[in-house]
N, C-alpha and C positions, 0 to 999 in steps of 0.2 A: 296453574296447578289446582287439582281438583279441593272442593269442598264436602265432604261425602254426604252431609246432611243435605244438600239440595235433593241429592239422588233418589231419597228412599222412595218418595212416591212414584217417582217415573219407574224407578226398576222394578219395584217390585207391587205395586199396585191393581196390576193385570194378573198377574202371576198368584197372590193373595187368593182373587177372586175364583181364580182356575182350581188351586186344590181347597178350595172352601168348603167344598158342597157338603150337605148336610148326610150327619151319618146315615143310610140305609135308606138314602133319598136314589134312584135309578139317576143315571145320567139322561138327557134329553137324547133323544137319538139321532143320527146325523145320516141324511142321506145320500151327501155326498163329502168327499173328502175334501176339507180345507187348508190352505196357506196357515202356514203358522207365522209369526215373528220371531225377530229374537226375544231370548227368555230362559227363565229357567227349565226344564225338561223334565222335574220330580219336587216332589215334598222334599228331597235330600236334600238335593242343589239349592234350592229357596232356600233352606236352613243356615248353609255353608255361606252361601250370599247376607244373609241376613246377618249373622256373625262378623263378616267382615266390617259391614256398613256398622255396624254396632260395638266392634272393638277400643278402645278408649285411650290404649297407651300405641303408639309406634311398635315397640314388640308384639305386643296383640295382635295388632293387623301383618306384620310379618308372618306369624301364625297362622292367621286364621284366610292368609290369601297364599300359602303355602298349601293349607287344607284343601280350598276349593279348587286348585289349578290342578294337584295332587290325586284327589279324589276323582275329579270331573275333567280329565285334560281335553274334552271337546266341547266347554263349555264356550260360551255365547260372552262372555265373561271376563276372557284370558289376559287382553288387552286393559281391558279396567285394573283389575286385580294384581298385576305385575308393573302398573303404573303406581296404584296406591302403595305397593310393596316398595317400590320409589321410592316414595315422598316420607315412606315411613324410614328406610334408613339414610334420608337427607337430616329426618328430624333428629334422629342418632348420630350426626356430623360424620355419616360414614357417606362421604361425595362419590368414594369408586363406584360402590353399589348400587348408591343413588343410580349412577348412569348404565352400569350394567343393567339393570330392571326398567329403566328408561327407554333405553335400546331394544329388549328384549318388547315391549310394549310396543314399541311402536312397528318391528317384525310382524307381531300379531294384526294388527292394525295401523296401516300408514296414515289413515285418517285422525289419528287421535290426539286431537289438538291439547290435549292435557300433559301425554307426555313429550308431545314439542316444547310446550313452554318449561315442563320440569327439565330436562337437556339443555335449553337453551340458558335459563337460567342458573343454573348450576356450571357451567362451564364461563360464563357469562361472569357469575360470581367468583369465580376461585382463580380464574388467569390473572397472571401477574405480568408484570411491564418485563419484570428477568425472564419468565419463561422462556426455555427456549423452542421448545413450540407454540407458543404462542397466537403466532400467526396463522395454524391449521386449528386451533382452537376457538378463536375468536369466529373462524370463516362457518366451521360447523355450527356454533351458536348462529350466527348470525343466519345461516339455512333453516336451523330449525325454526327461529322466532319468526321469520316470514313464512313456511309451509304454513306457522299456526293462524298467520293474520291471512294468509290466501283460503286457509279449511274455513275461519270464521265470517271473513267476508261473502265469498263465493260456495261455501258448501252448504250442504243441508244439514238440519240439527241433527247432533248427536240421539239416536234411538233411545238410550237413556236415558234422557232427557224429559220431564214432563214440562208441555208446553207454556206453561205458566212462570214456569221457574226457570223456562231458556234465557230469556232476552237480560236480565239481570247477569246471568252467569256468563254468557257470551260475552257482557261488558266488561266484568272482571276478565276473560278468558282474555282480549282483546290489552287491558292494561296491562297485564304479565309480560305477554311478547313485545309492548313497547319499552318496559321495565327491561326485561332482557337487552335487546338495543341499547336501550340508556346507558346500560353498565357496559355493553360491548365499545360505544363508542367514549367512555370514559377512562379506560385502559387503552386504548388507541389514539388518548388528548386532543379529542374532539369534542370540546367542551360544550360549543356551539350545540352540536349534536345531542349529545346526553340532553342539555334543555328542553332542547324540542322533543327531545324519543318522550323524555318523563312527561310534558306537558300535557301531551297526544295522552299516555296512558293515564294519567289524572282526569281526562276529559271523559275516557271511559269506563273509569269508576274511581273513588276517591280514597283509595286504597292509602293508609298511614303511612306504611314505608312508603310507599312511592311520592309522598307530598315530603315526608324527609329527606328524602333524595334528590329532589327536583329541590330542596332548601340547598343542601349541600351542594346542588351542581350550580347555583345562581350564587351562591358565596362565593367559587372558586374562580367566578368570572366577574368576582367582586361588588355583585349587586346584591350589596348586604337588605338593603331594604323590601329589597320584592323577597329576599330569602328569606328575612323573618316574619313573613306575610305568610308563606306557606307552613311556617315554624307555627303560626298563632292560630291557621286553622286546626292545625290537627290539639295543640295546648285547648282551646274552645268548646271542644267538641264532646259533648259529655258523653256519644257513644263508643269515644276510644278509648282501648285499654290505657292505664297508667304508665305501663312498661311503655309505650307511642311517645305520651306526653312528656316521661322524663326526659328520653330520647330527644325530645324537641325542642325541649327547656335547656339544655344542657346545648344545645348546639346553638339556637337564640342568646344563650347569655354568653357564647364563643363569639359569634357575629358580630356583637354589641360592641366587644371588646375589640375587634379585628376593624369596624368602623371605624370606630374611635380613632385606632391606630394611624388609620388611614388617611382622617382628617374627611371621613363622609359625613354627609348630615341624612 
């Protein structure tokens, strides 16, 4: 799932430079007509774009990617904007919409590995062992988290993208869809499984939830000791939020006690 602060340079950095030009300065003249890219189309659209990347609460960005799909419905854009509008009412624990705007996202663009992983792990997340669809559930997760590891592997970077800021993001992109996995194969008690999905996406970026989860999934297969090893990096770590580390602490000092119980050392 997207980060939108990476984005602002890649999207809009060309586009910047395109309506810059100085007041009552002539345009250069062109003698023949050129390829454009994708992009914005107007001073407008840049604005509405810029808005969005710059919204600060979840309702904001529902707004403000209501504004430019709205305004602009042939924007370059549509695909981004209806993902972020995703992610923004996942953040509002509204999971239907979440997937409505997921879907809709990915209509616009089948390539868009952001909202594979938002799909994948939303559904990923919310199935239960009662459900009784379940199993059509788990199968579409499970589709979407691999298209996103087949676009990341084998596709070309995302246009929005600036190339500096790809191979970081691809790596988190890449943990998400094995995160997704993890929880797919975790509601399906394939414990074995989830270990390895989490480990894979730990190895592509060290993302705190996912090293608490890879804690909790090597607890439940009662390897208390490698599980408070991942508990102690993310506790460690003085770039993780606190909200990580109580998380980590609190589930280390379950472990300890569940050791014990066990008679581990």
């Amino acid at each position: 799932m997207r980060r939108t602060a990476i984005l602002t340079i890649g999207l809009l950095g060309a586009a910047a430079f395109a309506f810059a030009q100085a007041p009552g300065q002539p345009a250069a003249p062109q003698t023949k007509k050129t390829k454009t890219g994708p992009g914005p189309k107007s001073s407008a659209e840049q604005q509405a774009i810029q808005a969005l990347l710059q919204a600060q609460t979840s309702d904001d960005r529902i707004k403000a990617a209501d504004n430019l799909i709205t305004k602009f419905p042939m924007t370059d854009f549509k695909s981004f904007a209806l993902e972020i509008e995703g992610e923004a009412y996942l953040a509002n624990k509204d999971n239907a919409k979440a997937i409505v705007f997921g879907e809709q996202a990915l209509a616009a663009d089948p390539k868009n590995v952001d909202a594979d992983n938002l799909l994948a792990n939303v559904l990923a997340g919310t199935t239960r062992d009662t459900d009784l669809d379940k199993d059509q559930k788990l199968a579409k997760a499970n589709k979407y988290a691999h298209d996103a590891l087949d676009q990341l592997n084998n596709g070309e970077k995302p246009w929005m993208y600036a190339e500096a800021a790809w191979p970081k993001e691809k790596a988190y992109q890449i943990s998400q869809a094995y995160q997704a996995l993890g929880n797919i194969a975790l509601v399906a008690k394939k414990d074995d499984e989830a270990i390895d999905d989490f480990t894979k996406g730990v190895e592509s970026a060290p993302d705190p939830l996912l090293m608490i989860r890879l804690g909790r999934a090597l607890a439940a297969e009662k390897k208390y000791t490698e599980a408070m090893s991942w508990d102690d990096k993310v506790i460690d770590n003085a770039q993780i939020p606190d909200q990580y580390k109580n998380f980590a602490k609190n589930d280390k000092a379950r472990f300890e006690l569940m050791a014990k119980n066990a008679g581990a050392k």
